[in-house]
VOPAGU-2260 file (C-alpha; in pm, 1 decimal, decimal comma):
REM VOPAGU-2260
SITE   aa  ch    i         X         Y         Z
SITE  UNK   A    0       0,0       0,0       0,0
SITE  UNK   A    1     145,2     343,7    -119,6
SITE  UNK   A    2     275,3     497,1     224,7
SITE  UNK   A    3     152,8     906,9     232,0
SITE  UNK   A    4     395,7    1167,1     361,2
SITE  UNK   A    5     430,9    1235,0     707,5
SITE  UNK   A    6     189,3    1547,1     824,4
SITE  UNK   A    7     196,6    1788,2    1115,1
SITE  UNK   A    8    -110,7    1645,3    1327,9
SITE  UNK   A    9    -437,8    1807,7    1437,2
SITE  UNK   A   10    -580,8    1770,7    1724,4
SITE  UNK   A   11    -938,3    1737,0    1849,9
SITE  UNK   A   12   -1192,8    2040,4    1761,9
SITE  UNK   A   13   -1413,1    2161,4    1968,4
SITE  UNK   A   14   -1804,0    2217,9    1785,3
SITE  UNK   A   15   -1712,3    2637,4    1841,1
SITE  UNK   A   16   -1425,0    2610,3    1619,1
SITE  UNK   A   17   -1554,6    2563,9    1266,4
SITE  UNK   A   18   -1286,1    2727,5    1067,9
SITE  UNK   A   19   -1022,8    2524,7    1233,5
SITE  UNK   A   20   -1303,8    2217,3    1208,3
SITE  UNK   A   21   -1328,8    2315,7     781,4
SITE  UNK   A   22    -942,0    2399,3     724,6
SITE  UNK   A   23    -829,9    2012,1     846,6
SITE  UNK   A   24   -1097,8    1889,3     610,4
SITE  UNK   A   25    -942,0    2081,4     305,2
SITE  UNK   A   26    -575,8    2020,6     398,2
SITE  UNK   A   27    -690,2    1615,6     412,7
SITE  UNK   A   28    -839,9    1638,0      61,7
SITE  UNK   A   29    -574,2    1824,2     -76,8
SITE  UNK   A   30    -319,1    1613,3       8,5
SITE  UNK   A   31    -515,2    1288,1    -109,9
SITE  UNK   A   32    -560,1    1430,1    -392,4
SITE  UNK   A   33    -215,2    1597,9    -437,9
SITE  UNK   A   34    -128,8    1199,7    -399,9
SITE  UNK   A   35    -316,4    1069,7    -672,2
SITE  UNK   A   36    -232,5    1348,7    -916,2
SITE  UNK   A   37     130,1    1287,3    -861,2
SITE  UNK   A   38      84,0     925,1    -936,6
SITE  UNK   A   39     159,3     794,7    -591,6
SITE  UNK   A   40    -162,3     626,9    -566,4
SITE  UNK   A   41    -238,8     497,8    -913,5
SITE  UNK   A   42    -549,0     405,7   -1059,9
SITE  UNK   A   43    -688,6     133,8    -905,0
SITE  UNK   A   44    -505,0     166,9    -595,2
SITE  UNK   A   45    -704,1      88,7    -253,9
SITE  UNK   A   46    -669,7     372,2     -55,3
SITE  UNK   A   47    -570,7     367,7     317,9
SITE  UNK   A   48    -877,7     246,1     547,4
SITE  UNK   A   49   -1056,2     538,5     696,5
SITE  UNK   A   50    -954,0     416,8    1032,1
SITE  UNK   A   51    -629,5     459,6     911,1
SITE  UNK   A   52    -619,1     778,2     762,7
SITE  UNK   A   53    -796,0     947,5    1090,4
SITE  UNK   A   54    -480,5     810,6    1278,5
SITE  UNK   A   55    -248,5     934,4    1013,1
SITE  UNK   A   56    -371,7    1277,4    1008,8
SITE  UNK   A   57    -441,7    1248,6    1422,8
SITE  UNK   A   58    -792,8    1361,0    1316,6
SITE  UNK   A   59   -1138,7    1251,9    1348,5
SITE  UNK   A   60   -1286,8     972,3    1133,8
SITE  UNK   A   61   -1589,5    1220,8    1007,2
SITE  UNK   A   62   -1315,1    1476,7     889,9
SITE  UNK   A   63   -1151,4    1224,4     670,6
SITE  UNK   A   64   -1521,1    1069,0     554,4
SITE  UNK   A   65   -1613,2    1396,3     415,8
SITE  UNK   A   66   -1286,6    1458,1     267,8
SITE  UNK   A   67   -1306,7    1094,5      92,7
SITE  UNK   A   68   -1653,3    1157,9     -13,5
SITE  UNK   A   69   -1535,2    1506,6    -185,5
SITE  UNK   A   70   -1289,7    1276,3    -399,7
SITE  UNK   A   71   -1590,9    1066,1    -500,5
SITE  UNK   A   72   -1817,2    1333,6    -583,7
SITE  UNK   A   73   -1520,5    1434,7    -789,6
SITE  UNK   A   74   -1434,6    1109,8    -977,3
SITE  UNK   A   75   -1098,3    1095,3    -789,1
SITE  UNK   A   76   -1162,8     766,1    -643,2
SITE  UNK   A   77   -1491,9     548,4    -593,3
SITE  UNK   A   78   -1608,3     254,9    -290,6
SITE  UNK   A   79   -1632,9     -71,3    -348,6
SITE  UNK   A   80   -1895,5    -208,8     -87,7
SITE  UNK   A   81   -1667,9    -471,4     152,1
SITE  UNK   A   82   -1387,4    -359,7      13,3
SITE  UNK   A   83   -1227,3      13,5       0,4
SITE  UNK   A   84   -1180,6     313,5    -176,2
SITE  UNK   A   85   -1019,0     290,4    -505,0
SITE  UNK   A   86    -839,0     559,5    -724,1
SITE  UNK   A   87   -1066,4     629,2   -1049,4
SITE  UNK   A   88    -913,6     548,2   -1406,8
SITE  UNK   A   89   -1025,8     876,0   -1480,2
SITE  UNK   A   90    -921,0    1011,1   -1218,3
SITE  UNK   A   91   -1111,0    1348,8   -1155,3
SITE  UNK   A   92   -1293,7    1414,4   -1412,2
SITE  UNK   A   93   -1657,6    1460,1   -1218,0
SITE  UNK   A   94   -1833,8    1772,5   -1298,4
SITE  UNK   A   95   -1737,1    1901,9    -924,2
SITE  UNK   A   96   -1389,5    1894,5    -990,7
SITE  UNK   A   97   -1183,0    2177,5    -936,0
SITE  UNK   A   98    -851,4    2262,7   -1060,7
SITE  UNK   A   99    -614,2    2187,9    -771,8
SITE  UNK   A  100    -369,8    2439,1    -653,1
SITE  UNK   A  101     -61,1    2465,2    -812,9
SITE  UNK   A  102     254,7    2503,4    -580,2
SITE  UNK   A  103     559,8    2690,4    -731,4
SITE  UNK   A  104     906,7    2491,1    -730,5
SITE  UNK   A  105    1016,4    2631,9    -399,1
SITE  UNK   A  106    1380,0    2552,7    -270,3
SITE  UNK   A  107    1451,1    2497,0     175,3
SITE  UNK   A  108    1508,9    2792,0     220,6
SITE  UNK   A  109    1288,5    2948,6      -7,6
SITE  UNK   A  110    1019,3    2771,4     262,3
SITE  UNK   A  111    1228,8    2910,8     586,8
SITE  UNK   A  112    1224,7    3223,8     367,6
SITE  UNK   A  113     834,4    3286,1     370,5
SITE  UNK   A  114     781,7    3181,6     717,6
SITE  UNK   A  115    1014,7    3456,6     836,2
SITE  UNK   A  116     804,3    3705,4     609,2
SITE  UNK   A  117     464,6    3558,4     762,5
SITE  UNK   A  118     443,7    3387,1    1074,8
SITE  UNK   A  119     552,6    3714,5    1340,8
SITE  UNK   A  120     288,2    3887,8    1203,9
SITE  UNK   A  121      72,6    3607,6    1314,6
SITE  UNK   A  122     196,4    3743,0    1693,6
SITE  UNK   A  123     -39,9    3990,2    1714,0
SITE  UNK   A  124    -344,3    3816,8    1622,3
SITE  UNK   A  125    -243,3    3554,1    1875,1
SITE  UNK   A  126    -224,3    3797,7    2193,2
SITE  UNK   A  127    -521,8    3924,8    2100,0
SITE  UNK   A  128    -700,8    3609,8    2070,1
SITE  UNK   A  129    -591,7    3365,6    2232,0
SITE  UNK   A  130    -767,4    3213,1    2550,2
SITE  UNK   A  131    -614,2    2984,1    2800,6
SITE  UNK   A  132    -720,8    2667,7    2644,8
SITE  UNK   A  133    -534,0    2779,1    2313,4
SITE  UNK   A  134    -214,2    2831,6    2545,6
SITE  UNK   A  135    -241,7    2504,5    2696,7
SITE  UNK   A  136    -249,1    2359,9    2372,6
SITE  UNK   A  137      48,5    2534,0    2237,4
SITE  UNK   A  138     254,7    2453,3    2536,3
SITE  UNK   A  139     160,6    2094,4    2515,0
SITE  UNK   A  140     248,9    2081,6    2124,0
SITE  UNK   A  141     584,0    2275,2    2265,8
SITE  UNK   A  142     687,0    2016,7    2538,0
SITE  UNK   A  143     642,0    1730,9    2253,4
SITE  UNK   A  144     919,7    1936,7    2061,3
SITE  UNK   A  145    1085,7    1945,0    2396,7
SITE  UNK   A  146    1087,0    1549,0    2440,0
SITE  UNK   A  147    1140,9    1496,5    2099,0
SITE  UNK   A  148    1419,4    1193,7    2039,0
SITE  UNK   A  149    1506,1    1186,8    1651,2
SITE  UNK   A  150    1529,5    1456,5    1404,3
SITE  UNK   A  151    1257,5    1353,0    1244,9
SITE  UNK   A  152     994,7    1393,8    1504,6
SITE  UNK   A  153    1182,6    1685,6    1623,2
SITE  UNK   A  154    1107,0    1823,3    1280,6
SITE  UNK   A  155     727,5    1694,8    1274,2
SITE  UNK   A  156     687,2    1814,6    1659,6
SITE  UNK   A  157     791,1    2212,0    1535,1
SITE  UNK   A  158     533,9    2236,1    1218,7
SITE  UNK   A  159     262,8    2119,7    1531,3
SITE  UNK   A  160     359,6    2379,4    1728,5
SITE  UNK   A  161     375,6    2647,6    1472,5
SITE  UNK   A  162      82,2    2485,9    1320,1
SITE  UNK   A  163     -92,7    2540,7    1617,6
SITE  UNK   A  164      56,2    2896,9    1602,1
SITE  UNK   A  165    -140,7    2933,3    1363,9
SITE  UNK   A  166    -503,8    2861,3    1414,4
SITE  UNK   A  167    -494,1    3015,8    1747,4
SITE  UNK   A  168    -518,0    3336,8    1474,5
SITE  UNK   A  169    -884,8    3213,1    1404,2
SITE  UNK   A  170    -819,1    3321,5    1077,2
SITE  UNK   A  171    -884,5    3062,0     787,9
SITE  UNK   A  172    -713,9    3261,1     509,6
SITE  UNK   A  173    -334,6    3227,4     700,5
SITE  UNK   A  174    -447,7    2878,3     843,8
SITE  UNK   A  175    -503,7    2790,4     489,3
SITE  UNK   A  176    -101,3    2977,5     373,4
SITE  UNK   A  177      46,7    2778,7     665,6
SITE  UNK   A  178    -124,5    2434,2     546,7
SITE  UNK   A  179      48,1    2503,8     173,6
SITE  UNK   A  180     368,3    2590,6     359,7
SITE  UNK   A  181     344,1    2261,5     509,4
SITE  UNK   A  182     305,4    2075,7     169,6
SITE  UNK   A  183     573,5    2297,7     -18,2
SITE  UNK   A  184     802,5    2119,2     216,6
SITE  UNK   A  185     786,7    1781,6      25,1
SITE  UNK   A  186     829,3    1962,8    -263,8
SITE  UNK   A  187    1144,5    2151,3    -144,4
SITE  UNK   A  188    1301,2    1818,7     -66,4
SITE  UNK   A  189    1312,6    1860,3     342,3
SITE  UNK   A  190    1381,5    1505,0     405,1
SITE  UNK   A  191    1688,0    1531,1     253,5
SITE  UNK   A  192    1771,4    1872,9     395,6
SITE  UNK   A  193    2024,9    1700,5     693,9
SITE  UNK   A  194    2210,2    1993,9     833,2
SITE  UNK   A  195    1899,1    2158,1     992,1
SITE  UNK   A  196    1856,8    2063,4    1319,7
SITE  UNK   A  197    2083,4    1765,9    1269,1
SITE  UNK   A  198    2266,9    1734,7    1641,1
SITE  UNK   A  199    2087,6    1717,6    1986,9
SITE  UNK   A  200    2252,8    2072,1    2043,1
SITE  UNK   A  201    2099,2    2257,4    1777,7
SITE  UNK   A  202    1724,2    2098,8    1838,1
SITE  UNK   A  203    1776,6    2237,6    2179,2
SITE  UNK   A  204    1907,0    2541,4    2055,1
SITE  UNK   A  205    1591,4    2568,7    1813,3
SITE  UNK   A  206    1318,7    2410,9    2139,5
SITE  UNK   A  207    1487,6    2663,1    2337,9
SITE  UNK   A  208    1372,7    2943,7    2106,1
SITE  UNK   A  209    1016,5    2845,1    2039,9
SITE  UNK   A  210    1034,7    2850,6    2432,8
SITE  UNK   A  211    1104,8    3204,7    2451,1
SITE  UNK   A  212     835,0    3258,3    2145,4
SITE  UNK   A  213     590,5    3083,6    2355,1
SITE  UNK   A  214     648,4    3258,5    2687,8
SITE  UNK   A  215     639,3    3570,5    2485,1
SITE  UNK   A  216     286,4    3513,1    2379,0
SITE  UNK   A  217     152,2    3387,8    2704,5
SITE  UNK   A  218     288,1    3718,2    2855,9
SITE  UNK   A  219      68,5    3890,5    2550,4
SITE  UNK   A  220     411,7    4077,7    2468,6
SITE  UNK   A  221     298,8    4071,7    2045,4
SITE  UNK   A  222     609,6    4259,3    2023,4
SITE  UNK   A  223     869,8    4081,9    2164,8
SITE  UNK   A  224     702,2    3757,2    2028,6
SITE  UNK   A  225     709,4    3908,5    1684,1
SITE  UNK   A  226    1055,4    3950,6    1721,1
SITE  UNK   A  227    1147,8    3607,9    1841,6
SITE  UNK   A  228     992,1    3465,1    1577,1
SITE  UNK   A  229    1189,4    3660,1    1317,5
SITE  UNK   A  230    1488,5    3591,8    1476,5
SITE  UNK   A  231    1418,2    3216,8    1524,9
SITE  UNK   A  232    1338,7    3204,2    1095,8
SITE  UNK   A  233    1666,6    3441,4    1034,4
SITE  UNK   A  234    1899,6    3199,9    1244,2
SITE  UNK   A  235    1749,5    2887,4    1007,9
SITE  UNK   A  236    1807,3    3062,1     693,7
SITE  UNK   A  237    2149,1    3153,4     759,2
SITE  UNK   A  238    2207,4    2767,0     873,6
SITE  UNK   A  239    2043,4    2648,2     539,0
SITE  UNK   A  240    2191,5    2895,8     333,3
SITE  UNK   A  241    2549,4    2857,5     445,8
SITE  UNK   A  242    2568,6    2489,0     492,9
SITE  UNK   A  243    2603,4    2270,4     163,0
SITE  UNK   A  244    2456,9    1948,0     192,5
């Protein structure tokens, strides 16, 4: 069974939070559908079990239902009753279909690049909105970077946090810029980017940061946390940019 990229998880939602509820739905069709269209689920494929794909994405299995049933509307796959979902021959070609969106070829630190432009002025947006729950959350998303053991999960445990970062905004339009961040990544060739974060000193270096980003917000310093942030991007660039792989 074709194996899907790793993806930042999402927790729980709450019935209050629709946006955050609607963007997890879109982010699990696009990617499905990002997979077929690149040919890493091929027609006639079986496609994960919905149990699965709800652990996968650490979502809910009505999130991913609705998501699968978009790609049927759309002609991307189709059910087989007792056995799965199945990529389409003709793969989207429903009436519903949309075009999907088209990522530019983006390079590392083109990615580290645009989340120094965008995510401190998230800052501000967070002070302002965020309520205790939201903090808790953060700071449990930050002590899994904390305990994290490999690069790998070290890697997985930061897009969480700043994930998380995120839709404590409560807006859907930079939710929605963060999620194609998150899939320009594959694109960019991140797994074989080795010299980020590659020694237990620098992913403390880097956990240690996002722990003064996250104190920063708590105290509702926009500011300072603003500033953090930049700083945190700048210091990844330069690491990117001036280490040959």
């Amino acid at each position: 069974m074709t194996q899907i990229d790793a993806v930042d998880p999402a927790p729980e939602l709450e019935d209050r939070e629709l946006p955050r509820r609607s963007a997890d739905e879109q982010l699990i069709y696009r990617r499905l559908r990002r997979e077929i269209e690149s040919g890493r689920f091929e027609p006639g494929d079986r496609l994960p079990p919905e149990r699965d794909l709800a652990e996968h994405f650490d979502t809910t299995r009505s999130l991913v239902r609705r998501a699968v049933q978009r790609l049927e509307r759309e002609r991307w796959v189709y059910r087989h009753v007792g056995r799965g979902t199945f990529v389409a021959e003709a793969a989207g070609t429903g009436a519903d279909a949309m075009p999907a969106e088209r990522l530019p070829k983006a390079s590392p630190v083109d990615i580290l690049e645009a989340r120094m432009v965008i995510e401190p002025g998230f800052a501000e947006l967070v002070v302002a909105r965020a309520t205790e729950d939201d903090l808790q959350r953060l700071e449990t998303k930050l002590v899994s970077l904390e305990k994290s053991p490999t690069q790998q999960e070290f890697r997985e445990a930061g897009y969480a946090f700043h994930l998380e970062i995120a839709r404590v905004t409560r807006n859907p339009l930079l939710v929605h810029v963060f999620e194609l961040i998150i899939e320009a990544r594959a694109a960019a060739g991140w797994g074989r980017l080795r010299s980020l974060n590659d020694t237990p000193e620098a992913r403390r270096g880097q956990a240690a940061a996002n722990r003064a980003i996250l104190e920063a917000l708590k105290d509702r310093d926009a500011e300072l946390a603003r500033r953090l942030l930049r700083a945190h991007f700048g210091s990844m660039v330069a690491s990117v940019a001036f280490r040959p792989e």
